[in-house]
VOPAGU-2260 file (C-alpha; in pm, 1 decimal, decimal comma):
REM VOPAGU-2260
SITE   aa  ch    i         X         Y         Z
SITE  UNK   A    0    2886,7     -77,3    -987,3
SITE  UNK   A    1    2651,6       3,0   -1234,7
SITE  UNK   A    2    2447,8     237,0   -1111,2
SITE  UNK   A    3    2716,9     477,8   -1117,2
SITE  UNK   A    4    2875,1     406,7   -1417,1
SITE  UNK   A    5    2523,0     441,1   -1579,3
SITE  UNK   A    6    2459,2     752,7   -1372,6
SITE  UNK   A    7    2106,9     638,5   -1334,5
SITE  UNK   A    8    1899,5     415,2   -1061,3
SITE  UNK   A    9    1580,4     253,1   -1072,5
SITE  UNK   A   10    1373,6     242,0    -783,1
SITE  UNK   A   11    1098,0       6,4    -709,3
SITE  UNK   A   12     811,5     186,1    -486,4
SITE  UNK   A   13     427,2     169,1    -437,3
SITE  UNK   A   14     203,7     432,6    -615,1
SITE  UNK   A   15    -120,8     437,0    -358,7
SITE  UNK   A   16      29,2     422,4     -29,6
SITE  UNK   A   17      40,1     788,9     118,2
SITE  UNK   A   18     184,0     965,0     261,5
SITE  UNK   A   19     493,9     724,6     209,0
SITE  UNK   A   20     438,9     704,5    -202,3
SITE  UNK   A   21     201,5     800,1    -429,3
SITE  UNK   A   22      23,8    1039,6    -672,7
SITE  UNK   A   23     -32,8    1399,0    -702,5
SITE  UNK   A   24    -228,0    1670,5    -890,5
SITE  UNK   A   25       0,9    1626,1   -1155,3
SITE  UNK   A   26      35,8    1272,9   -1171,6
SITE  UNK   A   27     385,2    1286,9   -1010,7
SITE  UNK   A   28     517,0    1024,7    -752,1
SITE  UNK   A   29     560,6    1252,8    -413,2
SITE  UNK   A   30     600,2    1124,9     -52,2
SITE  UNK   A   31     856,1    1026,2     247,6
SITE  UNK   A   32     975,3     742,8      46,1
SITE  UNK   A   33    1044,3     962,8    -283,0
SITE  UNK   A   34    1196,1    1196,3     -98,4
SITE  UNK   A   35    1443,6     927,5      66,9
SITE  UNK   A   36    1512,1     799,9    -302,4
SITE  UNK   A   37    1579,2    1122,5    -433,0
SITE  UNK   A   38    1843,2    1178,3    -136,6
SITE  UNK   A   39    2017,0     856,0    -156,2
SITE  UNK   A   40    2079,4     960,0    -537,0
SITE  UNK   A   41    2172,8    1289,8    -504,7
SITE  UNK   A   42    2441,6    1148,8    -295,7
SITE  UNK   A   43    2552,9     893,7    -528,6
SITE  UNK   A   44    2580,3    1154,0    -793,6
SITE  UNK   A   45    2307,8     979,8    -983,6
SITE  UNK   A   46    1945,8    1017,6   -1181,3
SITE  UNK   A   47    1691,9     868,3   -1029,4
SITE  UNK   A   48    1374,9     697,1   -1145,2
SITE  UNK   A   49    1086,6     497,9   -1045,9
SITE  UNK   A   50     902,5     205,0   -1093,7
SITE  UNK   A   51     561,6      54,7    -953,5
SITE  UNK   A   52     572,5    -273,7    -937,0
SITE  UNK   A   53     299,2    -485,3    -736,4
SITE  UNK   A   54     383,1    -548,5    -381,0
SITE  UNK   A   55     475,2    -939,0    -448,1
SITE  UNK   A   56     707,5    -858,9    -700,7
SITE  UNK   A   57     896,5    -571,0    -530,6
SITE  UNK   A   58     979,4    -767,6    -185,6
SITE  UNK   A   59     956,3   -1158,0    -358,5
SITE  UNK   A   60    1348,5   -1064,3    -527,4
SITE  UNK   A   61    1446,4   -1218,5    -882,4
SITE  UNK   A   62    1428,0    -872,9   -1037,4
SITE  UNK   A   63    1685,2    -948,9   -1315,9
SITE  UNK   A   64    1803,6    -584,2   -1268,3
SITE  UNK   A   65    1525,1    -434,1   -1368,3
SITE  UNK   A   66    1502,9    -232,2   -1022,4
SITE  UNK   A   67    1837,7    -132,1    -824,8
SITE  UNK   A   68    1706,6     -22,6    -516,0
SITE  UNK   A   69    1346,9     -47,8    -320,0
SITE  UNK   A   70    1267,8     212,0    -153,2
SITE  UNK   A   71     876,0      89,6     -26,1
SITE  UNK   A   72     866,6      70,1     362,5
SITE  UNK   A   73     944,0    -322,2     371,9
SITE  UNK   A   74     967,1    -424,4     698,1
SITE  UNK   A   75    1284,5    -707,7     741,5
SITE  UNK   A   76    1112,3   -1037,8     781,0
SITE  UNK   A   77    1285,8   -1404,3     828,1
SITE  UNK   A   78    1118,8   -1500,5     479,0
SITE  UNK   A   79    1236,9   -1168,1     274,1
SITE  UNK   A   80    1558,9   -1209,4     365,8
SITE  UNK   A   81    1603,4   -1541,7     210,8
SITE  UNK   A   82    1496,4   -1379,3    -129,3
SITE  UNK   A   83    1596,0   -1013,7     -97,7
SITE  UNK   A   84    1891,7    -829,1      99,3
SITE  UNK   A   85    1830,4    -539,0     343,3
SITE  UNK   A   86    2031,8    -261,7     261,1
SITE  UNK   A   87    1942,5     -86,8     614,5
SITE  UNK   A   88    1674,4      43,6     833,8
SITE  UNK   A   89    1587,7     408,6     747,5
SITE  UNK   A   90    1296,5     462,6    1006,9
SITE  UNK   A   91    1048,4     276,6    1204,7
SITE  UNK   A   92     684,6     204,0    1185,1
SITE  UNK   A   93     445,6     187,1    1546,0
SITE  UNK   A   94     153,0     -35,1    1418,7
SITE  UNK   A   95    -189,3     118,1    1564,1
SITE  UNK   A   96    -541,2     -40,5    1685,0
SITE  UNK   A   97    -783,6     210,0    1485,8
SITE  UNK   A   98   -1173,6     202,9    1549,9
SITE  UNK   A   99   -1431,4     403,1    1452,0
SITE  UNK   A  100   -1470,3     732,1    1624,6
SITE  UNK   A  101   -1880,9     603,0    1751,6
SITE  UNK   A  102   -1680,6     261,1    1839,4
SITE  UNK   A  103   -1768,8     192,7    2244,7
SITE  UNK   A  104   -1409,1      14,1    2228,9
SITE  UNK   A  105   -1200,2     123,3    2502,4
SITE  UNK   A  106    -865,9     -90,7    2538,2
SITE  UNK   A  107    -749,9    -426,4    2273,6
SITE  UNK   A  108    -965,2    -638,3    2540,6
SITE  UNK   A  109   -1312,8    -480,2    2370,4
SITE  UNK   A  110   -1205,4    -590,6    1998,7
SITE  UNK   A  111   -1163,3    -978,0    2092,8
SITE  UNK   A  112   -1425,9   -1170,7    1897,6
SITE  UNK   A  113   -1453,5    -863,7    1680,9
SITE  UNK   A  114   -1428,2    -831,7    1259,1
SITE  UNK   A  115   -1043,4    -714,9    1222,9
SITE  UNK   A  116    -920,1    -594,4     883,6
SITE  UNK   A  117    -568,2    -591,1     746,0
SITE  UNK   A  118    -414,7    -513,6     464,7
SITE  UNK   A  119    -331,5    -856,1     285,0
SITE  UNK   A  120      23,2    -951,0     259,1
SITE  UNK   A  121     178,9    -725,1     529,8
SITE  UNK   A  122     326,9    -710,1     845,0
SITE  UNK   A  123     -27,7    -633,9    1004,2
SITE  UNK   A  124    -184,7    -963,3     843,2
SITE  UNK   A  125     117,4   -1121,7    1012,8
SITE  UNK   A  126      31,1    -993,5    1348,0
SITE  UNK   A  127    -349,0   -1072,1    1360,3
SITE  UNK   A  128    -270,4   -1487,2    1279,1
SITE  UNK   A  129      40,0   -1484,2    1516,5
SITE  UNK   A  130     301,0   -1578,0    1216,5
SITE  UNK   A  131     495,7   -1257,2    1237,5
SITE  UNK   A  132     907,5   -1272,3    1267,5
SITE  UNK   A  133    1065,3    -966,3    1214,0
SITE  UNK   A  134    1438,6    -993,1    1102,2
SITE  UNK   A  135    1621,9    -712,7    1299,2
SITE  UNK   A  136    1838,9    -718,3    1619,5
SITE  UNK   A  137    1743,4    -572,8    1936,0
SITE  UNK   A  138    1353,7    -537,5    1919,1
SITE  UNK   A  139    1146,9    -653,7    2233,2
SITE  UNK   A  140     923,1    -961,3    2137,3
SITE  UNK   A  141     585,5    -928,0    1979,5
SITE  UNK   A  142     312,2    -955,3    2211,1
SITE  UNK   A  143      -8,2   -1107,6    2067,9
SITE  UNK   A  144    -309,4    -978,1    2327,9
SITE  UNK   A  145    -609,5    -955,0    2041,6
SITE  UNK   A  146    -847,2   -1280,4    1936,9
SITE  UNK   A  147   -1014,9   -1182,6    1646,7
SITE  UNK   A  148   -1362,9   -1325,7    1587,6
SITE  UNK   A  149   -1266,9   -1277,8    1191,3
SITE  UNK   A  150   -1004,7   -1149,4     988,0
SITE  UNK   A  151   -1075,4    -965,7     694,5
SITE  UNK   A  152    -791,3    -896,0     415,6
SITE  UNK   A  153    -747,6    -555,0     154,7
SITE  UNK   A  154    -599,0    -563,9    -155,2
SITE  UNK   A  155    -453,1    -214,4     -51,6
SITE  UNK   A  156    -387,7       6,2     291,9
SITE  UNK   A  157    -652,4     270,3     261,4
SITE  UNK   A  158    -942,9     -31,7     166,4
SITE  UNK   A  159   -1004,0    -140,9     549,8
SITE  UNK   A  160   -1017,3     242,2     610,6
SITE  UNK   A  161   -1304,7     251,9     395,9
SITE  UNK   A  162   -1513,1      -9,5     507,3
SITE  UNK   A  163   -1451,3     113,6     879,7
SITE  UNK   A  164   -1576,0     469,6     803,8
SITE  UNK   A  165   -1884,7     322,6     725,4
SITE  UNK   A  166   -1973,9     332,1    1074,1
SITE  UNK   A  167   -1862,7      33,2    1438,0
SITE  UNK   A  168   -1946,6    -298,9    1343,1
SITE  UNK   A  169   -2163,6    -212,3     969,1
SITE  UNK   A  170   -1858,9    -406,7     796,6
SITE  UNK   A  171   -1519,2    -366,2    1012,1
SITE  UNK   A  172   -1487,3    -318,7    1404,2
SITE  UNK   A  173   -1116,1    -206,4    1360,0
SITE  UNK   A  174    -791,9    -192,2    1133,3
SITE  UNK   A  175    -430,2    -234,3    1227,6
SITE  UNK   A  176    -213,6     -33,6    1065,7
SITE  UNK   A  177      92,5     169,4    1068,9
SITE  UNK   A  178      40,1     482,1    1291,0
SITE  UNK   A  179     109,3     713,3     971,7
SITE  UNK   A  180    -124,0     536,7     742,6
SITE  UNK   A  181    -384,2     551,1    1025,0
SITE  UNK   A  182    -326,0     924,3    1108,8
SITE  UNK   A  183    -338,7    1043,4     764,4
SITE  UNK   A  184    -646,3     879,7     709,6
SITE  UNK   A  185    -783,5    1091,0    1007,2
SITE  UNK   A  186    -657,5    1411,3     852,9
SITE  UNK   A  187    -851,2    1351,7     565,0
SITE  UNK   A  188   -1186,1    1355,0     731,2
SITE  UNK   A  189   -1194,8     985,3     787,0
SITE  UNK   A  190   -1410,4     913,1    1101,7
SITE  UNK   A  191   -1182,0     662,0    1306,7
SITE  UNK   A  192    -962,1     769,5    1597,5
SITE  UNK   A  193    -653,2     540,5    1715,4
SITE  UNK   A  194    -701,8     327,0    2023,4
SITE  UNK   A  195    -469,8     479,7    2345,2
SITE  UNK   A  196    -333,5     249,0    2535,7
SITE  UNK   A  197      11,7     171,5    2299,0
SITE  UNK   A  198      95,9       0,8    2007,6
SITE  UNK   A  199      57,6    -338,5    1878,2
SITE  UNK   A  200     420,1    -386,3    1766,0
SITE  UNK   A  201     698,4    -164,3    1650,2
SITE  UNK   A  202     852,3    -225,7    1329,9
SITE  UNK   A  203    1173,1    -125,3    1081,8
SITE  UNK   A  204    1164,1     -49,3     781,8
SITE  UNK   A  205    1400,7    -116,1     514,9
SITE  UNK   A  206    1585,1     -29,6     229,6
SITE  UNK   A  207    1652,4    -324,9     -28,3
SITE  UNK   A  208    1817,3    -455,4    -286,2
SITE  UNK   A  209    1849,0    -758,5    -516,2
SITE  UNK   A  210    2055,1   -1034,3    -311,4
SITE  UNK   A  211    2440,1   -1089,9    -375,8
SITE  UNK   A  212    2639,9    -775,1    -459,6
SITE  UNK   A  213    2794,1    -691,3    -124,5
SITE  UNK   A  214    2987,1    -373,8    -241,4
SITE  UNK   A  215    2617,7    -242,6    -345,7
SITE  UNK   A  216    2503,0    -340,6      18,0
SITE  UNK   A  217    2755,6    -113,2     147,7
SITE  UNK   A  218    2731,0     170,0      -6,0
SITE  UNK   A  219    2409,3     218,5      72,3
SITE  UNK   A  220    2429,0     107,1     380,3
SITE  UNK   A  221    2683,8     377,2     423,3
SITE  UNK   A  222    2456,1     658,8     276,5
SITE  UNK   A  223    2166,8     546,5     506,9
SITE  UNK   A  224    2395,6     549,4     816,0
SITE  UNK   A  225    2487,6     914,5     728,6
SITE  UNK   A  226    2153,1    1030,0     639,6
SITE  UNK   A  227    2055,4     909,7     996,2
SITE  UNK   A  228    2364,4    1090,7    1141,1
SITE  UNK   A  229    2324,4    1429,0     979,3
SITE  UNK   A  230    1983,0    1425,8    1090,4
SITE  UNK   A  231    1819,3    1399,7     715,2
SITE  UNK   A  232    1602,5    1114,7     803,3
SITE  UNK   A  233    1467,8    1315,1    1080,2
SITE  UNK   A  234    1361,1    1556,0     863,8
SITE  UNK   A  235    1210,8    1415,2     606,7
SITE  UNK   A  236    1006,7    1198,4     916,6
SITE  UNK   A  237     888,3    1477,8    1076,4
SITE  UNK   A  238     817,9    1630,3     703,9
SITE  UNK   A  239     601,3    1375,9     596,6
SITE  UNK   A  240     418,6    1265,8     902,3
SITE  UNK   A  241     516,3    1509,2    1172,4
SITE  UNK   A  242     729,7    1327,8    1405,1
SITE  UNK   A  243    1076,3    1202,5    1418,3
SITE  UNK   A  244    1025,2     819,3    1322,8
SITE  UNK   A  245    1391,5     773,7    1229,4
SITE  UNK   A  246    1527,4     730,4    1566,5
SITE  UNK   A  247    1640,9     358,2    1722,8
């Protein structure tokens, strides 16, 4: 194939979504999902580098070869699979109810008829107007319990975060989003705490790839399904957000 006769691969990520991708002190891409790039590489025997495209772009397919891989927490959905392929899942996501830490909210029951925000274009916006059909074997079915009074959409995952710190009810009553997005958010002095009471869907995420080149789709399958088996996911999970997310 060609990343490995070019001894270099191209990886299409997200630069503001931490602590899965983004930015450091010295301008350098750092997080779960770099990490999990750099691995997969390494064990091809091959460079790596990475790209930012926008969010559409990465999981919409048609990428002409400019990217070999993406690496970007995409969860498998019906429609992405008719434009991308899924190379495998390398952990999974619990989505979260968050609220702000003054919020009198209690269970999902107390946010119906409530301002809900989402980030636009995701799995979570999915979930709040009941169109969500994730593309993976064995997963219990999605249970829809919340009526939102509105629905309010971000152009990025920390945006709803920042309206809800504002204070219960001043612009947002609650976000949904994944567990780690939510508890990183809270352990950078964010005032919100997750609702108890479980999550509002469990998904998998997954590697991808530009559709048609089966021999690709096995490799890294292959290195994926190791990387689970020698425990490396689990380590890099518990790494980046201090729990094993990697197991089934």
């Amino acid at each position: 194939d060609r990343v490995t006769s070019k001894k270099a691969m191209v990886v299409a990520t997200n630069s503001g979504w931490p602590p899965q991708s983004f930015l450091d002190d010295s301008n350098q891409l750092v997080g779960f999902d770099i990490d999990v790039s750099k691995e997969i590489a390494r064990r091809l025997g091959v460079e790596v580098s990475f790209d930012t495209p926008d969010w559409a772009t990465m999981t919409g397919g048609h990428w002409q070869g400019r990217y070999d891989l993406g690496v970007g927490s995409v969860t498998p959905t019906k429609a992405r699979a008719k434009v991308i392929d899924f190379e495998g899942i390398y952990y999974y996501s619990p989505y979260v109810y968050v609220v702000h830490k003054d919020s009198p909210a209690k269970s999902v029951a107390d946010l119906n008829g409530k301002i809900i925000g989402v980030e636009t274009a995701t799995t979570s916006e999915d979930f709040i107007r009941r169109q969500l059909e994730i593309d993976a074997p064995g997963l219990p079915p999605i249970e829809y319990k919340l009526e939102p009074g509105e629905i309010r959409t971000f152009a990025d995952s920390m945006l709803p975060f920042d309206d809800l710190r504002l204070g219960d009810g001043v612009r947002l009553n609650a976000v949904i989003a994944p567990e780690q997005t939510a508890q990183n958010a809270i352990k950078n002095g964010y005032p919100l705490r997750v609702l108890e009471g479980g999550y509002a869907f469990r998904e998998p995420l997954v590697v991808i790839a530009e559709k048609g080149d089966g021999e690709w789709n096995a490799k890294i399958g292959g290195i994926l399904d190791e990387m689970k088996k020698d425990g490396t996911l689990a380590k890099l999970t518990t790494k980046w957000y201090g729990k094993d997310y990697s197991a089934d």
